[in-house]
Structures are given as structure tokens and as C-alpha cells.
N, C-alpha and C positions, 0 to 999 in steps of 0.2 A: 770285172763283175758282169755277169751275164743280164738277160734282162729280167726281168721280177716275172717269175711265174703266173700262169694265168689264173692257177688253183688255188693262191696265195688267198690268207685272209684279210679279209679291210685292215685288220689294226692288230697288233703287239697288245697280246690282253694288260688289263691291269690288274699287276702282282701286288698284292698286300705285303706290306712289311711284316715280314715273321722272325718273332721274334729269336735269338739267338743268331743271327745271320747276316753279317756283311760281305757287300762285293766290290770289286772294282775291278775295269777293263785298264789297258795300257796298251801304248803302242813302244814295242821292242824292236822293232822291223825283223823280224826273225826272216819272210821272205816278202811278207808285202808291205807296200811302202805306204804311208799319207791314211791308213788304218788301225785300230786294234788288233791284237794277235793275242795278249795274254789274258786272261781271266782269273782272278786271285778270288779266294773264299775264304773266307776267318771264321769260324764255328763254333760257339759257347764249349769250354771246358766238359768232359762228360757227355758230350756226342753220340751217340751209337750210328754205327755204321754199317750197311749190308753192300752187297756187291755181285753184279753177275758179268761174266765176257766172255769174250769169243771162245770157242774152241778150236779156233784156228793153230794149225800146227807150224805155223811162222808168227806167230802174235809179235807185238812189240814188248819193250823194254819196260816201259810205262805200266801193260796191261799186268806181266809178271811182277810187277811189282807192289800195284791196287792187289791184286791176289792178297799175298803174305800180309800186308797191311788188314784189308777187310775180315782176316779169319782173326786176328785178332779184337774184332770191335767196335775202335775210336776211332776218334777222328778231329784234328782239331782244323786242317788246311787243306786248300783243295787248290794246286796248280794246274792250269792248263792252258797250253800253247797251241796257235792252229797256225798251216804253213811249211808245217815239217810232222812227219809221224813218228822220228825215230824210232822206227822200225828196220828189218835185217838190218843195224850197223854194229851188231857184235859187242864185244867189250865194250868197245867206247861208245854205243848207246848206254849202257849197265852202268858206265864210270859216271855219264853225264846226267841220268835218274839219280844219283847217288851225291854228287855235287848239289845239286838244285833241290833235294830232300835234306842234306845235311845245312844249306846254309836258310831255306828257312824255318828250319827246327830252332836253328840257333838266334834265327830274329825275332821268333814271337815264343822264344823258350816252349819247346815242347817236345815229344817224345819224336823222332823219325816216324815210327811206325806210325803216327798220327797224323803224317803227311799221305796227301792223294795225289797222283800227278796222272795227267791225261795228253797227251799228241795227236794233231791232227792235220794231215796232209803229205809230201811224197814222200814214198818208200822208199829207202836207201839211202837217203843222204846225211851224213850224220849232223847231227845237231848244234849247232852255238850258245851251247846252255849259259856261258858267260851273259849273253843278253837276257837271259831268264832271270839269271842271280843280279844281273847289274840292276835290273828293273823294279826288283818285288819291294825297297823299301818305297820307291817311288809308289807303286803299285798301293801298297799300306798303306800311306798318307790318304789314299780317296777311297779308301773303304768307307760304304755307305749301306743301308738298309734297305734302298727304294731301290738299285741298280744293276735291279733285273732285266733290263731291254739293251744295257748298253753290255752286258755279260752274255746273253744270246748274242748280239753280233760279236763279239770277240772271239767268239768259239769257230764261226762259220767259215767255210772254204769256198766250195763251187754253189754253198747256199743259196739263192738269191731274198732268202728271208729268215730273219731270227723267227725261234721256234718258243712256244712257251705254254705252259697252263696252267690253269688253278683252279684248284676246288675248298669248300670250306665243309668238313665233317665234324662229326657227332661223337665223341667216346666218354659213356659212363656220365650223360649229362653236360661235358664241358665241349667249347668249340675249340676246334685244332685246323690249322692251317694244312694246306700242301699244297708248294711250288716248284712247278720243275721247269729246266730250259734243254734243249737238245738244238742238235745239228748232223747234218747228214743228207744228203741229194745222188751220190752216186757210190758206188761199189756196197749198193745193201741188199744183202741177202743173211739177215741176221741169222746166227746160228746164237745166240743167247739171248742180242736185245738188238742196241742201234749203233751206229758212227760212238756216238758220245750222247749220253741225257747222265744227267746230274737234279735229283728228286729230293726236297727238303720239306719237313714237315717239325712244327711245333710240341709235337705230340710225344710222352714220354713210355716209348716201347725200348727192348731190351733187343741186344745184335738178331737173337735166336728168331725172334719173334719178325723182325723186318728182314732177313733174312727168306726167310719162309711165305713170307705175300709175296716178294720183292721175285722171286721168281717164279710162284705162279702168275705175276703179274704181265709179267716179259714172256710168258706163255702165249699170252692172251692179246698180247698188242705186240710186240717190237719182232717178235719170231713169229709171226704170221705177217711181215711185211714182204716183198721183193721188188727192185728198181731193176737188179741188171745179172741177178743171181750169184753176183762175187760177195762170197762174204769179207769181211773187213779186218785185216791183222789186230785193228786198233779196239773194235768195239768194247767199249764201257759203261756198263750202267750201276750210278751209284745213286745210294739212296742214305739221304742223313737225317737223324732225329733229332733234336735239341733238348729234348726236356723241361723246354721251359712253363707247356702245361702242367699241372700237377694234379690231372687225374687219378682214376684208382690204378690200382699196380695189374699192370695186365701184363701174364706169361707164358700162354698158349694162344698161339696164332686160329685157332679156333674158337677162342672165347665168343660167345655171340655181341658182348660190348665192342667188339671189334667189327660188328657187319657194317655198319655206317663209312668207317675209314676205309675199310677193303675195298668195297665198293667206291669211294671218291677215288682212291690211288689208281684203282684200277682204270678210271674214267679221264687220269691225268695222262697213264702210261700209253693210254689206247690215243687221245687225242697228240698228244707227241708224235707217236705213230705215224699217224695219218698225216701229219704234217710232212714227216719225213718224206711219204710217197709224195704227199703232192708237189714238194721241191725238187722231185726227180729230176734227173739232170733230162732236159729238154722236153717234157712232159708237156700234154696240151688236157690231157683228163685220167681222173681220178677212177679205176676200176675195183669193186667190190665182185670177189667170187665163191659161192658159195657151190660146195659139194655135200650130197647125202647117198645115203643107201647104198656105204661103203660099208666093206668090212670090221670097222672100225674106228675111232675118231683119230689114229693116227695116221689109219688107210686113209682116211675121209682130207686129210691134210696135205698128203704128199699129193696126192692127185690136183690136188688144187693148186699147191705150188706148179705142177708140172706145166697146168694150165698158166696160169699165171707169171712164168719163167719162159715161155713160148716166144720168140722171135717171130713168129709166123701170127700168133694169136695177137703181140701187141702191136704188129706193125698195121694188120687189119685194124683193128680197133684206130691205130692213128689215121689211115687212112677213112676211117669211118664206113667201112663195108661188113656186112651181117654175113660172114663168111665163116657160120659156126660148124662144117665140117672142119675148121683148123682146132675144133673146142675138140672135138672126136677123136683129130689126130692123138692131141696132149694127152688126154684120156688113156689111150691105149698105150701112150710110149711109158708110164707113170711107175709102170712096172708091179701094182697091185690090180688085186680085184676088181672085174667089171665085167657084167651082163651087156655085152654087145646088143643084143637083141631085146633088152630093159632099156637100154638106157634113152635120159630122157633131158634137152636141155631147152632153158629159158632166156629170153635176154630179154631184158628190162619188161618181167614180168610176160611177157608173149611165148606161149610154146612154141617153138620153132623145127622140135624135133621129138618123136613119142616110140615107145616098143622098138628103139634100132633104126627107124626110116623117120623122110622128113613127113613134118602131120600133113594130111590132106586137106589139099586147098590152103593149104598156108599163101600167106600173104605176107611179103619183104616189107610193106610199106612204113608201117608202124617202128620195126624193128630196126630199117632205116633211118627213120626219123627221131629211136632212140638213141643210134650209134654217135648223130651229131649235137650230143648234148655233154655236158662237161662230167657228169657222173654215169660212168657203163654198168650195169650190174647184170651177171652173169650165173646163171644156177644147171646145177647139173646134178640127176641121180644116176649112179649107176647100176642101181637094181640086184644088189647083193647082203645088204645088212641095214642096221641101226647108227653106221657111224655118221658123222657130221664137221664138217670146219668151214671155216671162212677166214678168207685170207683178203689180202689188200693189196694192187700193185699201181704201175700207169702204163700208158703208153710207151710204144719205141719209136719216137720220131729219127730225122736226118741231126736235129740239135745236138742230139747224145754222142754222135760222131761228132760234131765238130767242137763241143766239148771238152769232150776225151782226146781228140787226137791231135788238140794243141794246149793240153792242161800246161807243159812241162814248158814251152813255148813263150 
């Protein structure tokens, strides 16, 4: 375990027991020892379930198979293992998703498809599912309803912090829960959402309906993130309803008794998020980049990732040097729209650069003494449109190398 990030927050929130929801962590030794690896979810009957992943063209065995499960609906079990991703291991990934969905269908009698199963950790190696299946009645015995902090650490890898949040919303007069946990520090450059978040709420909506927030949500937080611009074979984001409110019947993701939840989920999805960057693997600060006066808000987006994806932009930024000609470079390489001669960037609220040139009389000092503060934030127009994004990354320290280049190790 690496050491606990410096962007970490004080404290593992406090999850409200919601109702329809038990958890338990277990330790299976899958590959680390004297820890949790598994996280088991038991789910009320009549679940609704939504889902978004990777579009990775190597995805794992696990994410093809949340797929075919989530178009169907329900949900009654949620397995996940960290330590291994089984991913590329072929067949005998496929056979070993299929083992550990068939045998706890048959523990808690339920339909296969009803099963979710999530991986997380290296690529290639195939999996010991026999420790997954030897484990889960054990696992069963401690399902509990409070055992939300010890199932964010069961998820986590190169973590160095369980991930968690909660909001309390408003639908049709009655209060509805939502709690989620996530994990994820390095290989994030989501192409749908994160690593792994798993998103639960009390609230009785219908697949179509969660479905539908569920990925403008992952819009808005988990695909505006980037650590290291790899995106993740594994990434999953599930989102489970219970039912156990008994609000009015809402069946368009548009209803206006729906603005209250939208708005929390999206304030769960967005603060998971952030958590992810700021567990970036070696990470010393938290960078917010925002672009405008793009072509478009999806011009307005790539740019910013390009910004944000930058080697050169985040090794400055870790270095703490106002070195925003590396903001210019990213800009130009982005491959969209940009007024050379408009464009105009700020850091931490200071113009630093106006009409193409740096401002006159600018002074480093301020901008300086922004670089060494725990949150950078970064803004840039490029002087061609209405569009707009903000995205979220960290720093590139020396940690991240030494990380990565003895993960396997």
C-alpha cells in the first residue's frame, strides 16, 4: 500500500443504511494477502438496474457480461473482486464469469442474469474463481446494512483511499437515499465512467428511467476525468434501485419530480469522480481545467482533455512552475478549433495570456504562488464559438513511475 494521498479527504463519509441493501467485504486472498479483495451485494427482489462501460476494444469478461445482464434490468447480486481483472484471458475468463454467476445464483436462488460481477487489477492473468465461489457463503454470513467503508476498501487496488458519497433527495414529496462507493487511481481516462463505482438508491424508478440519468451522469463526472489518459479494459458503472420508497410512479427521465434526484446523483457521480483524480496514482494536486470559446461543447471538451492529458502540462504543474506556454502547446495539438491570435488563458483566476501574446506587464508572482497550492485551476478561451467543458485531472509526479513500474513486482 502506497502512502495515503495528500488530496485525500479527512474521513470515509457516513453512509446511511438504505434500505433494500446489504454488504460484506471477505478476504479470499485472490492476490493480496492479510486484506479484503471481495465485496458481495445482496439486493431486495425487483431491483432495477442501469449500466454504463468502457468502450474499450479489449474490455474484460466481467464488463461483457454486466452488458447482457444490465439490458435486461434486474438485479438481485453484485460480485466483486480486486487483485486480478480478468481480462484478455479468453475462454477461461468467459468460463470463470460463468462458474461464480452460476454458483451464486444457486446460493441466494436467483435468476443468473440477476448476477453483476466486477474485476479489478492485472491484466492477463487468469483468475482463481474457485476462491470467489469457496468464499461467497462465508461472504453471506456478514452481510450487513451499515458496511459501506469496509466494501469501498475491498474494491481498492493502487488506492490509497476508499471512495464514497451520499446524498439525501426529494421525489414527489418523499426522501430517497443515494449511495455509492468507487475505486480507481491509475489507468483513468474514462471512456464511459470510472475503474469501478457501484451507485445505490432507495428510490423506485424503472431500468429506462435510471438508465437514462445514469449516463448523462457519467457525462458529467466520470468521462470528464483523466490520471494517465489509459482508459481501463475494466471500467463499470452500475447504478441500483430498490424500491423500497413507494413514491409516485415516475416513467420519464424528464419528469420535473425528478429534478431533485437528478441533481443529488449527479452530485454523488461528480464527487466520486474527484475522488478518483485525487487518488491518482502519485498525485500531489488536484487540477480543474476549464475551456470556452470553442467550437462547441464537444470541441470545448477534447481540448481540454488534450490540455489535461499533457505530460509536459502536468509535470509543470507538479513541479509548481507557471509555464503556461505548455497550456498553448496542448491547445494547438487538440486537433480542433482555435483562434491563435484570441486565445486567452488564466490560472488560478490571473490573466496570464490575452489576444495570442503574454498580457503586458504580467507578473509571475501571484501565479507562482497559485502553482504551489493543492488545487490548480486552469481556464482558457479559444476565441471561436459558444462551446464550453471542464474537465478534472492531477498532477504527473516521479511516484507514478515508481508505481507503475513495480505494480507487478
Amino acid at each position: 500500500m502506497t502512502a495515503l494521498s495528500p488530496l485525500a479527504p479527512a474521513a470515509f463519509p457516513t453512509m446511511p443504511r438504505l434500505a433494500g441493501v446489504r454488504l460484506a467485504s471477505h478476504a479470499c486472498g485472490i492476490r493480496y494477502q492479510g486484506r479484503t479483495d471481495l465485496l458481495l451485494v445482496e439486493v431486495e427482489p425487483g431491483t432495477q438496474v442501469a449500466g454504463v462501460y468502457t468502450r474499450s476494444l479489449t474490455c474484460s469478461a466481467p464488463v461483457e457480461w454486466c452488458k447482457q445482464a444490465s439490458a435486461k434490468g434486474k438485479g438481485r447480486l453484485l460480485i466483486v473482486n480486486s487483485g486480478n481483472a480478468n481480462a484478455f484471458t479468453g475462454s477461461a475468463g468467459i468460463a470463470s464469469v460463468e462458474r461464480t454467476v452460476a454458483k451464486a445464483a444457486d446460493l441466494f436462488d436467483c435468476k443468473k442474469s440477476e448476477v453483476y460481477v466486477a474485476s479489478t487489477g492485472t491484466i492477463g492473468v487468469p483468475l482463481s474463481d474457485e476462491k470467489i465461489t469457496d468464499s461467497l457463503a462465508a461472504a453471506r454470513a456478514k452481510l450487513a446494512d451499515d458496511a459501506w467503508a469496509e466494501a469501498a476498501k475491498a474494491i481498492m487496488t493502487t488506492d490509497t483511499f476508499p471512495k464514497g458519497a451520499t446524498r439525501t433527495a426529494v421525489i414527489d414529496g418523499h426522501q430517497v437515499i443515494i449511495n455509492g462507493i468507487a475505486k480507481g487511481a491509475g489507468m483513468i481516462a474514462p471512456d464511459m465512467a470510472t475503474m469501478l463505482s457501484f451507485v445505490f438508491t432507495d428510490a423506485d424508478l424503472p431500468h429506462d428511467v435510471l438508465q437514462e440519468l445514469l449516463a448523462k451522469g457519467a457525462d458529467r463526472s466520470f468521462n470528464a476525468i483523466t490520471v494517465d489518459s489509459d482508459t481501463s479494459t475494466s471500467d463499470t458503472l452500475l447504478l441500483f434501485a430498490t424500491a423500497k420508497v413507494k413514491h409516485a410512479r415516475i416513467t420519464d427521465a424528464k419528469d420535473k419530480r425528478l429534478a431533485d434526484f437528478k441533481a443529488k446523483l449527479f452530485e454523488v457521480l461528480l464527487e466520486l469522480a474527484h475522488q478518483v483524480v485525487k487518488d491518482g496514482e502519485g498525485a500531489s494536486k488536484f487540477v480543474e481545467i476549464t475551456v470556452t470559446g470553442a467550437a462547441g461543447n464537444k470541441a470545448a471538451k477534447r481540448i481540454a482533455l488534450a490540455i489535461a492529458n499533457s505530460p509536459l502540462v502536468k509535470t509543470a504543474i507538479a513541479g509548481e512552475d507557471a509555464n503556461w506556454g505548455r497550456v498553448v502547446m496542448a491547445v494547438g495539438k487538440a486537433g480542433e478549433k482555435a483562434d491563435r491570435d484570441k486565445l486567452c488563458i488564466k490560472i488560478g483566476g490571473v490573466e496570464v495570456a490575452r489576444d495570442g501574446q503574454v498580457v503586458p506587464g504580467y507578473d509571475e508572482a501571484p501565479v507562482t504562488e497559485h502553482m504551489k497550492g493543492r488545487t490548480i485551476v486552469i481556464e482558457t478561451d479559444v476565441g471561436i464559438g459558444k462551446g464550453k467543458a471542464t474537465v478534472w485531472t492531477c498532477d504527473l509526479t516521479h511516484a507514478y513511475i515508481d508505481i507503475n513500474g513495480s505494480y507487478r513486482t
